[in-house]
Z-matrix of the N, CA and C atoms (Angstrom, degrees):
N
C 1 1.449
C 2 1.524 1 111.15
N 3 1.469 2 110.62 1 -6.01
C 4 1.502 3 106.74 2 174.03
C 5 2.022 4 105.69 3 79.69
N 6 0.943 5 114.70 4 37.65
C 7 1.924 6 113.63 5 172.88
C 8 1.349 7 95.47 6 -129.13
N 9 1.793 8 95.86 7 136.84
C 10 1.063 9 101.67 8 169.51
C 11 1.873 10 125.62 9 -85.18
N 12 0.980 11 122.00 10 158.04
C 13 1.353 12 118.92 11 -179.34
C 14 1.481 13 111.08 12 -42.58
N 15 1.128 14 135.73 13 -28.51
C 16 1.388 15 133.59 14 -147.81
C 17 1.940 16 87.30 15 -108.05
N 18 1.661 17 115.87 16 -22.78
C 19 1.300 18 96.33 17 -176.40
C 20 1.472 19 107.77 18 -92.24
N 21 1.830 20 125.49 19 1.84
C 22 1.011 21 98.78 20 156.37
C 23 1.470 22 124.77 21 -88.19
N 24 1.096 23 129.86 22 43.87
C 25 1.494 24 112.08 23 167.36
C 26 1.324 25 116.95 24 -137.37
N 27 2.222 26 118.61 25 29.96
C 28 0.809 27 177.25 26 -16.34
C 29 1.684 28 107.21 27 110.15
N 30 1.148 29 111.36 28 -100.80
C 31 0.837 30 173.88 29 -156.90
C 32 2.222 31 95.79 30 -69.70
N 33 1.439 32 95.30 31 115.70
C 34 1.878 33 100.87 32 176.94
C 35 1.626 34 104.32 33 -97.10
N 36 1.147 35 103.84 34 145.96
C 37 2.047 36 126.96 35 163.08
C 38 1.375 37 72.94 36 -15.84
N 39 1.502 38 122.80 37 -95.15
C 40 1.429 39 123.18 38 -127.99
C 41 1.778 40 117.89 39 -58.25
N 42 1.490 41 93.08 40 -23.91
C 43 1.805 42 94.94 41 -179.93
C 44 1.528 43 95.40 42 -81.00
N 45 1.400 44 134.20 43 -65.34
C 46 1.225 45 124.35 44 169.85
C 47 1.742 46 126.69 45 -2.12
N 48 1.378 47 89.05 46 -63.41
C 49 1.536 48 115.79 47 170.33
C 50 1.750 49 129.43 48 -25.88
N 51 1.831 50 76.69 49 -68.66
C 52 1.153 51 129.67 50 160.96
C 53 1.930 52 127.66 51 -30.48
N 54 1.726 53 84.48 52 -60.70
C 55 1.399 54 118.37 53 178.49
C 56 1.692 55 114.73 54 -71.51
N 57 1.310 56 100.59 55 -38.47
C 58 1.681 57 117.36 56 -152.74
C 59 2.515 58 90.89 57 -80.66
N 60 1.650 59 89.71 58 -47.56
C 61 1.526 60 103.44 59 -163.38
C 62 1.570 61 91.00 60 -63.07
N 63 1.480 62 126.55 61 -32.56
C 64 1.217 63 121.84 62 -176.70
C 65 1.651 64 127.62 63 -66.03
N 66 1.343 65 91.29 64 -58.26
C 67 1.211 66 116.91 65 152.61
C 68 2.017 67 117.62 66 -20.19
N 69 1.239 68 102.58 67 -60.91
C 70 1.811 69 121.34 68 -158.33
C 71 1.209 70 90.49 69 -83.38
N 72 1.826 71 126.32 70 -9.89
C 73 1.857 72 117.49 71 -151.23
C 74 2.092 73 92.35 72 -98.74
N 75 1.730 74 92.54 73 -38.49
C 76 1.176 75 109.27 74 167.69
C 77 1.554 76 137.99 75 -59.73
N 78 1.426 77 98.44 76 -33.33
C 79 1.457 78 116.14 77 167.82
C 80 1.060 79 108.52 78 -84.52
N 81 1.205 80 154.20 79 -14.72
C 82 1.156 81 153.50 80 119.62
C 83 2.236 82 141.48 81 -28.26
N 84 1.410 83 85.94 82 -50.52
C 85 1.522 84 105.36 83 160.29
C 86 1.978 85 102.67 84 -67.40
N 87 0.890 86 106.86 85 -94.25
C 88 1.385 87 104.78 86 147.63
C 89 1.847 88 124.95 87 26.76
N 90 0.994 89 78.59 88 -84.52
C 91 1.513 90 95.16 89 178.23
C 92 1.525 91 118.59 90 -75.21
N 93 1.807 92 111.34 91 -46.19
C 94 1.298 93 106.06 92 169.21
C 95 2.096 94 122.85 93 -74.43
N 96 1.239 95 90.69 94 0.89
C 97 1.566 96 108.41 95 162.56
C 98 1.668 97 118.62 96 -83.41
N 99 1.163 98 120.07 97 -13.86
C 100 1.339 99 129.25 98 -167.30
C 101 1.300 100 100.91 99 -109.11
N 102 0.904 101 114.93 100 -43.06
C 103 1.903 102 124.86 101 159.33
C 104 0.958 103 124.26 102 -36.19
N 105 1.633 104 108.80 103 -69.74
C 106 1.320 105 128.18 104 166.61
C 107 1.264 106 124.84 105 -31.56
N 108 1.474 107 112.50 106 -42.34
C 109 1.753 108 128.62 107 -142.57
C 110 1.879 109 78.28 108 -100.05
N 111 1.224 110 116.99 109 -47.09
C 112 1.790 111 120.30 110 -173.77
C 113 1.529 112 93.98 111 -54.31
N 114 1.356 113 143.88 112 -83.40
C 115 0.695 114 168.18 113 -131.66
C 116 1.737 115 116.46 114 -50.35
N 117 1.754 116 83.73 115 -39.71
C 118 1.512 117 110.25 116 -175.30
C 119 1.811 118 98.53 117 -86.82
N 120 1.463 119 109.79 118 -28.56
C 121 1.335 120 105.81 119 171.70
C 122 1.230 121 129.19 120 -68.30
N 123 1.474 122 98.60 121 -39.64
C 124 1.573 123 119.83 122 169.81
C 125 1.706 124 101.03 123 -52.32
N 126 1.043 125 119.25 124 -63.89
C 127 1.657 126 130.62 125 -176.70
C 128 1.689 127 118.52 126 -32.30
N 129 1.221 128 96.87 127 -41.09
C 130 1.927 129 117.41 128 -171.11
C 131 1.320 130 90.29 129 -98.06
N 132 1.072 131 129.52 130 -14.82
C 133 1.834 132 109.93 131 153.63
C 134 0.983 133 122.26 132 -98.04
N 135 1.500 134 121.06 133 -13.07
C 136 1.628 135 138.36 134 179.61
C 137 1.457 136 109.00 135 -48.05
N 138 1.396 137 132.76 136 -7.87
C 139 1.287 138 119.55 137 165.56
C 140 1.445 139 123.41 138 -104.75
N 141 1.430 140 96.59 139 28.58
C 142 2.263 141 101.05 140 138.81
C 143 1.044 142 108.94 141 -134.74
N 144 1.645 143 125.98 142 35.32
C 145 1.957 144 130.54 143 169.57
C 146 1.571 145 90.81 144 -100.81
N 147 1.359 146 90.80 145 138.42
C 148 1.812 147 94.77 146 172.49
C 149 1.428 148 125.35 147 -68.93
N 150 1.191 149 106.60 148 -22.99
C 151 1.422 150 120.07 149 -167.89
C 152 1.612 151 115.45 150 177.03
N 153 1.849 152 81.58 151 81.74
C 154 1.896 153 99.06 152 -176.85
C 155 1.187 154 100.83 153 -74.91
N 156 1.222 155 93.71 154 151.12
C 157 2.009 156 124.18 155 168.78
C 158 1.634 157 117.32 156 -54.15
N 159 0.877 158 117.79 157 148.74
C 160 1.417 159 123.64 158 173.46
C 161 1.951 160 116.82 159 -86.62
N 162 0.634 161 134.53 160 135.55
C 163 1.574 162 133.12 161 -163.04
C 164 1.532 163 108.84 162 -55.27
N 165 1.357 164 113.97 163 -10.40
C 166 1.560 165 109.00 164 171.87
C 167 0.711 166 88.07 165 -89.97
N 168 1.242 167 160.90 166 -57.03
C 169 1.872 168 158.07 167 -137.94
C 170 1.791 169 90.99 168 -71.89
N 171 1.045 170 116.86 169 -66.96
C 172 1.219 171 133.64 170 -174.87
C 173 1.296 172 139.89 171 -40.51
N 174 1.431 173 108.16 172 -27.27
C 175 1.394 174 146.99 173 -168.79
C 176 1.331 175 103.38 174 -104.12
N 177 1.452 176 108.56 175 -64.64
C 178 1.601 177 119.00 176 173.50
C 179 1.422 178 101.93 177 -101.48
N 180 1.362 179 141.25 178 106.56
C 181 1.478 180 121.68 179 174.59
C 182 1.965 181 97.03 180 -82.36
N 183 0.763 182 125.29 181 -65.29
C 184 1.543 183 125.29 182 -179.73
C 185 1.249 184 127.09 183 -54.33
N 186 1.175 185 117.76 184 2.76
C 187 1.643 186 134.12 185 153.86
C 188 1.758 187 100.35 186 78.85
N 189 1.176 188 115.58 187 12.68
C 190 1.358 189 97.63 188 163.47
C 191 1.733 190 113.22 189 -152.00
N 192 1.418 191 118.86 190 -155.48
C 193 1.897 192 101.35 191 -163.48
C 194 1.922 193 97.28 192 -103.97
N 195 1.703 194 98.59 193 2.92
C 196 1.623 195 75.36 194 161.57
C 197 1.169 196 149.05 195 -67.61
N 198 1.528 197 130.29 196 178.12
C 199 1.718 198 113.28 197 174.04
C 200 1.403 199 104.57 198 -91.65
N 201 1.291 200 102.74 199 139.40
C 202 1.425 201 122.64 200 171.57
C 203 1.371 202 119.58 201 -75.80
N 204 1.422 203 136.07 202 149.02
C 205 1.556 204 124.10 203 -178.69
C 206 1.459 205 102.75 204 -97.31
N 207 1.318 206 94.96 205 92.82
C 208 1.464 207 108.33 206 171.49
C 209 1.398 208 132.19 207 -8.64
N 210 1.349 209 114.10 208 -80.59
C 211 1.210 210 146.87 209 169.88
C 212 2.262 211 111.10 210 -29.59
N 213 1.528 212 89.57 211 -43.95
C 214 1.469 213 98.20 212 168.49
C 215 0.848 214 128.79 213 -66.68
N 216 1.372 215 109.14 214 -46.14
C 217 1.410 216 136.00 215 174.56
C 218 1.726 217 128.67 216 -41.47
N 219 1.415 218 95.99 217 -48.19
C 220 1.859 219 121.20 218 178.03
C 221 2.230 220 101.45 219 -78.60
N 222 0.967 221 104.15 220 -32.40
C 223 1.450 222 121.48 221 -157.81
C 224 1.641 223 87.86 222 -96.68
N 225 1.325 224 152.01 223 -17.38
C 226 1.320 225 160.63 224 153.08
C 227 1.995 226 111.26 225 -81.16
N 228 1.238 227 103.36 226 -32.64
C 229 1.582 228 111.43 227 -164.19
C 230 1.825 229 101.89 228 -101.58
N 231 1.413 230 108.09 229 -29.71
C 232 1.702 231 100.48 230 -151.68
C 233 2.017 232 77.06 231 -121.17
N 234 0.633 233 114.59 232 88.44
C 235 1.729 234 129.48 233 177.18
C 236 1.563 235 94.97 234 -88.11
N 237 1.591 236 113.58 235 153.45
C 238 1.600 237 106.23 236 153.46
C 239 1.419 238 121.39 237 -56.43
N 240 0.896 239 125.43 238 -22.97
C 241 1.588 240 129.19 239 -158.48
C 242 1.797 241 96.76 240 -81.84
N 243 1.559 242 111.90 241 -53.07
C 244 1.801 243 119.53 242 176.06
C 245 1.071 244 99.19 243 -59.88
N 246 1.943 245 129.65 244 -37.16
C 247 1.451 246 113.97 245 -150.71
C 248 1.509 247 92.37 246 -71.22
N 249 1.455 248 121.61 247 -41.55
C 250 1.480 249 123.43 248 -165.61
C 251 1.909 250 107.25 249 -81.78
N 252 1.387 251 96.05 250 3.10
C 253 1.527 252 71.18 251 167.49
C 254 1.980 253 107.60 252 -105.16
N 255 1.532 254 107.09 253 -21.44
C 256 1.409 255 112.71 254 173.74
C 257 1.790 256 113.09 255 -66.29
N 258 1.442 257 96.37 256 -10.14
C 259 1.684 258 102.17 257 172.86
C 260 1.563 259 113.15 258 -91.24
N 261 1.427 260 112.51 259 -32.99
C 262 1.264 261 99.06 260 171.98
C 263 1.581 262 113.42 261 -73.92
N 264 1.701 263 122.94 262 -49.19
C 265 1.310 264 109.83 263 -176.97
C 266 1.754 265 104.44 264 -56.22
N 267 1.137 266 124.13 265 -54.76
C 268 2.068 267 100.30 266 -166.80
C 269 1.597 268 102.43 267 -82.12
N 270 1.570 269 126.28 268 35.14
C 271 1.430 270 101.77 269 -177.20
C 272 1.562 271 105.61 270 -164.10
N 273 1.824 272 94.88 271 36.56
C 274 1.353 273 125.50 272 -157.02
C 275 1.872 274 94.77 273 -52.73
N 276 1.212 275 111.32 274 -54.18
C 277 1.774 276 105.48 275 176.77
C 278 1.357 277 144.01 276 -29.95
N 279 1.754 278 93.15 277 -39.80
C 280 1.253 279 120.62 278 167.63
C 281 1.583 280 120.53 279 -54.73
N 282 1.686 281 107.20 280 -30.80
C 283 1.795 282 104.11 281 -168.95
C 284 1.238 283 89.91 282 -124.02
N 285 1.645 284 140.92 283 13.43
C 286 1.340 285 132.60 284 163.93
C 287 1.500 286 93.26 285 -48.17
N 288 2.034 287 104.00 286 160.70
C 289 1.341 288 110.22 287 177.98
C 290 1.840 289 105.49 288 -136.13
């Protein structure tokens, strides 16, 4: 959160509070900014995906504000079959003929 030790003892519960909710609102913007910015990357390669996502899909893949289990998520999305096609688009030299 960026405080130094000496400003918490400064510093009441309620600004803490204060500090901490701000903090999580930002890490949040944040993150749905990093999404955003992928998304558009994803997009400019989107012409060798068979059938790219739409930026809500993308943002939210599970259609709602819960957390997703990560781990499933990559292991459902990053298959051998995608990994070797994201290897041919950034590593086009490699399968020139």
């Amino acid at each position: 959160m960026g405080l130094a030790p000496s400003e918490l003892e400064v510093i009441t519960p309620y600004q803490f509070t204060l500090l901490r909710e701000g903090f999580n609102e930002r890490q949040k913007i944040e993150s749905d900014r990093a999404k955003y910015i992928a998304y558009w990357v994803y997009k400019m390669a989107g012409k060798v995906v068979e059938n790219p996502v739409s930026v809500e899909q993308f943002l939210n893949p599970n259609g709602s504000d819960a957390s997703i289990d990560l781990e499933k998520y990559i292991e459902e999305k990053f298959t051998p079959e995608a990994m070797e096609q994201y290897d041919r688009l950034f590593n086009p030299k490699k399968y020139a003929t």
